[in-house]
C-alpha positions in Angstrom: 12.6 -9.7 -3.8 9.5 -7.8 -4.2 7.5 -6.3 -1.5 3.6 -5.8 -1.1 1.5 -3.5 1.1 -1.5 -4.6 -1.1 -2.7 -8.2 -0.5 -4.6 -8.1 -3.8 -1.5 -6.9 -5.7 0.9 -10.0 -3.9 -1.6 -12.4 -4.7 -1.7 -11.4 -8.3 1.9 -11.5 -8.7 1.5 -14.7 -7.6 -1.1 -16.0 -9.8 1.1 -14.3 -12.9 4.2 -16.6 -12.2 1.9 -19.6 -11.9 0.3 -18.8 -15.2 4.1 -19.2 -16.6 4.7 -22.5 -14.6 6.3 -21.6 -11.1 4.3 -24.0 -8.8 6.4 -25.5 -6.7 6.2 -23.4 -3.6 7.3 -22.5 0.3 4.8 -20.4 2.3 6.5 -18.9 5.5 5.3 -16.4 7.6 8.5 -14.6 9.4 7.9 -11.9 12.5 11.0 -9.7 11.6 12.8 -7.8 9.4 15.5 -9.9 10.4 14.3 -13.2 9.4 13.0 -12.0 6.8 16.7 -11.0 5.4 18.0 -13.9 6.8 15.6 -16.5 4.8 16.1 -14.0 1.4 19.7 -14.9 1.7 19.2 -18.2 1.9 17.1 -18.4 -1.5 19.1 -16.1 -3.0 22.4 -18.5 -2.5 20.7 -22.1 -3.1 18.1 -20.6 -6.0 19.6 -17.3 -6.7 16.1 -15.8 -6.7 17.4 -12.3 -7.3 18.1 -13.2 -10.8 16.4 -10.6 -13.5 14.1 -11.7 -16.0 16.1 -12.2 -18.8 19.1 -14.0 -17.2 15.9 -16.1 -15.4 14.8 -17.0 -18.8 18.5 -17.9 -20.2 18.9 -20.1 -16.8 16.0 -21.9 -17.5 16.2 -22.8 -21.4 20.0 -24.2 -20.1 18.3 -26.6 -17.7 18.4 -25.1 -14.3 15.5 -24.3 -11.6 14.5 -20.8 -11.9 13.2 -18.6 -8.9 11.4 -15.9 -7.3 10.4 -14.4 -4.0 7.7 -12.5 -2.7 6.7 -10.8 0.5 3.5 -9.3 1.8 4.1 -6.9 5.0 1.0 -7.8 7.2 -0.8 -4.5 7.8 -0.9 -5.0 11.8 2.5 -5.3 11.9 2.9 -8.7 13.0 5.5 -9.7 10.1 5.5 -10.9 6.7 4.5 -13.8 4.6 6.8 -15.0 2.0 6.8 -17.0 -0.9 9.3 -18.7 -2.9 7.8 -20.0 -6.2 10.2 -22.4 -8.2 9.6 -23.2 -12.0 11.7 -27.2 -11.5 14.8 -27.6 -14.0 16.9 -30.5 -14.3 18.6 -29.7 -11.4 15.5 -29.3 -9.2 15.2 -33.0 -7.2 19.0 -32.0 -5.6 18.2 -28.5 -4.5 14.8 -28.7 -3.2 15.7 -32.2 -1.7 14.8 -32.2 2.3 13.1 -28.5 1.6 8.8 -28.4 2.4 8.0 -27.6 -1.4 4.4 -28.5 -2.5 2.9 -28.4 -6.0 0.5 -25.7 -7.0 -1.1 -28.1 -9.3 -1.6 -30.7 -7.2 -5.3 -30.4 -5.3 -4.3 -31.5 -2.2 -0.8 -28.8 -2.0 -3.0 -26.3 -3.0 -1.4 -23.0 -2.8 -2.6 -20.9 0.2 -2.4 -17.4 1.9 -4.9 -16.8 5.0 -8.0 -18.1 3.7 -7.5 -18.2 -0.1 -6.2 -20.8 -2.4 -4.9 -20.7 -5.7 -6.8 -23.3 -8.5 -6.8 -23.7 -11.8 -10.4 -23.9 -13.0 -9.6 -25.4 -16.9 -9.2 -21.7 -18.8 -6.4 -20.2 -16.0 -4.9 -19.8 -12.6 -7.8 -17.5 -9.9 -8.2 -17.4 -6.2 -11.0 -18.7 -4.4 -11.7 -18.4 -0.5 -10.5 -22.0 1.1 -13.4 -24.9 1.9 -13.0 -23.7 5.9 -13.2 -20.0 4.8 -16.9 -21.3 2.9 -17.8 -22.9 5.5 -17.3 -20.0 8.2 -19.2 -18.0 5.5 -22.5 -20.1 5.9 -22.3 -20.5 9.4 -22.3 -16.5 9.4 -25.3 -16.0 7.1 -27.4 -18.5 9.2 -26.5 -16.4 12.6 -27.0 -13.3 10.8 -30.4 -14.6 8.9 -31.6 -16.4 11.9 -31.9 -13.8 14.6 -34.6 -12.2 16.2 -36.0 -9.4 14.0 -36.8 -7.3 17.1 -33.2 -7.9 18.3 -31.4 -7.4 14.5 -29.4 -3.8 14.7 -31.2 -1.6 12.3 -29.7 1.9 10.5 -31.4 4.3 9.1 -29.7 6.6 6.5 -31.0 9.4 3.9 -31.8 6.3 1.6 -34.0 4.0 4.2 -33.5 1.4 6.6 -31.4 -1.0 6.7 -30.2 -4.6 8.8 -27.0 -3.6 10.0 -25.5 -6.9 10.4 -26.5 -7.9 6.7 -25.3 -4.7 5.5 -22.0 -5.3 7.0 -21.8 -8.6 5.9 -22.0 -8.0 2.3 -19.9 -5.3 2.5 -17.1 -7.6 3.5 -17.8 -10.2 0.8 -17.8 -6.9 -1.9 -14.6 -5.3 0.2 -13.0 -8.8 -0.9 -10.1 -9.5 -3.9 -11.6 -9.4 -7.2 -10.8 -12.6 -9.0 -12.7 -14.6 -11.0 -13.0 -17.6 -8.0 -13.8 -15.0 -5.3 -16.4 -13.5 -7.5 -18.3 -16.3 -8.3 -18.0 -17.3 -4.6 -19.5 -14.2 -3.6 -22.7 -14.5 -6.2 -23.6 -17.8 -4.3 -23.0 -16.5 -0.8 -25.2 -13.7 -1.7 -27.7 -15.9 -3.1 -27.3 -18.1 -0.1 -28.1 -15.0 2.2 -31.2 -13.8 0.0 -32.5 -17.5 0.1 -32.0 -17.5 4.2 -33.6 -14.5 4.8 -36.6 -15.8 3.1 -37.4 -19.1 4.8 -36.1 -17.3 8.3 -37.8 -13.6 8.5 -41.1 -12.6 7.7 -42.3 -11.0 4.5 -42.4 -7.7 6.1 -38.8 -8.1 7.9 -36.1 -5.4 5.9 -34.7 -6.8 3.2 -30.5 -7.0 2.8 -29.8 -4.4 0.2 -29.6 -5.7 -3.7 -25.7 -4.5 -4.9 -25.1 -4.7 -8.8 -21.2 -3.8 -8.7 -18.8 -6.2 -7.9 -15.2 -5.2 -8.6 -12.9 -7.0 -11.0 -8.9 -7.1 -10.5 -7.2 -4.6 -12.2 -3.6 -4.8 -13.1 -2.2 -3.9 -9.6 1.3 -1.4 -9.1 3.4 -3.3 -6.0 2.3 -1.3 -3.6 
């Protein structure tokens, strides 16, 4: 099983086994060690997911289910979320029978961890943040947009002045995975906040600072 300390590294590794057709899938989240051994022996003995590469391949191309697992150790220390992602085989209706698999590719099974989802847009598998997580990001930009000027936090650094809550706002849409979904989310939530700001502070009000840079995805070590 592989282990992540990097959410942006696990949900790669997930995205690069849907590329190559493992969408059936279980989301757990366990609290302990423990359970999480327990529930890796229990895929490991009905889909054998400790299997290497190459004797996953040769399984396969003789008809069977092929699988792997994933874990990502939540950073608070409140457990782990786990993933078992199955590529179906002939034998796939008997073992998964009774078992809560959904389908990647289906639009209402989406795939999700915390407030992202896994799509296929027409050229490949990306992430996107969820409809709720869009939704909680508008709300925010009209609260942040729409308060009183003379009661918006303001900072002042060697480079000017700034609206703190704006500033921190963006920098957790830029702090954010970057895959192609997320990305493009981002350019309309910025947009979204440029637009706000306009029809809700005055012409004189500070402005949320213009940021040219945002990160791409590179090919993550699992860390």
């Amino acid at each position: 099983m592989s282990t992540f300390t990097s959410f942006t590294a696990y949900l790669q590794f997930i995205q690069d086994y849907l590329r190559n057709g493992y969408t059936s899938h279980i989301v757990r989240k366990v609290s302990s060690e423990i359970e999480l051994k327990a529930l890796t022996r229990k895929n490991i003995a009905i889909w054998k997911a400790d299997r290497t590469a190459n004797s996953r391949n040769k399984a396969y191309r003789r008809g069977q289910s092929i699988a792997v697992q994933a874990c990502y150790a939540h950073h608070d220390g409140s457990g782990f979320t786990t993933i078992l992602l199955v590529k179906p085989g002939k034998d796939y209706n008997i073992l998964a029978e009774g078992l809560p698999f959904s389908n990647a590719c289906d639009k209402n099974q989406r795939l999700t961890i915390f407030s992202y989802e896994a799509i296929h847009d027409g050229l490949c598998w990306t992430w996107r943040m969820t409809k709720q997580e869009m939704h909680r990001q508008h709300e925010l930009i009209r609260k942040i947009a729409r308060k009183n000027p003379k009661l918006a936090p303001i900072t002042q650094d060697d480079f000017g002045i700034y609206d703190t809550d704006a500033e921190n706002y963006q920098n957790q849409l830029y702090n954010r995975p970057g895959f192609r979904g997320i990305r493009n989310q981002i350019g309309m939530l910025v947009t979204q906040l440029r637009k706000e700001w306009e029809r809700s502070r005055p012409k004189n009000a500070i402005q949320p600072q213009k940021r040219t840079y945002l990160k791409y995805v590179k090919r993550m070590k699992r860390a």
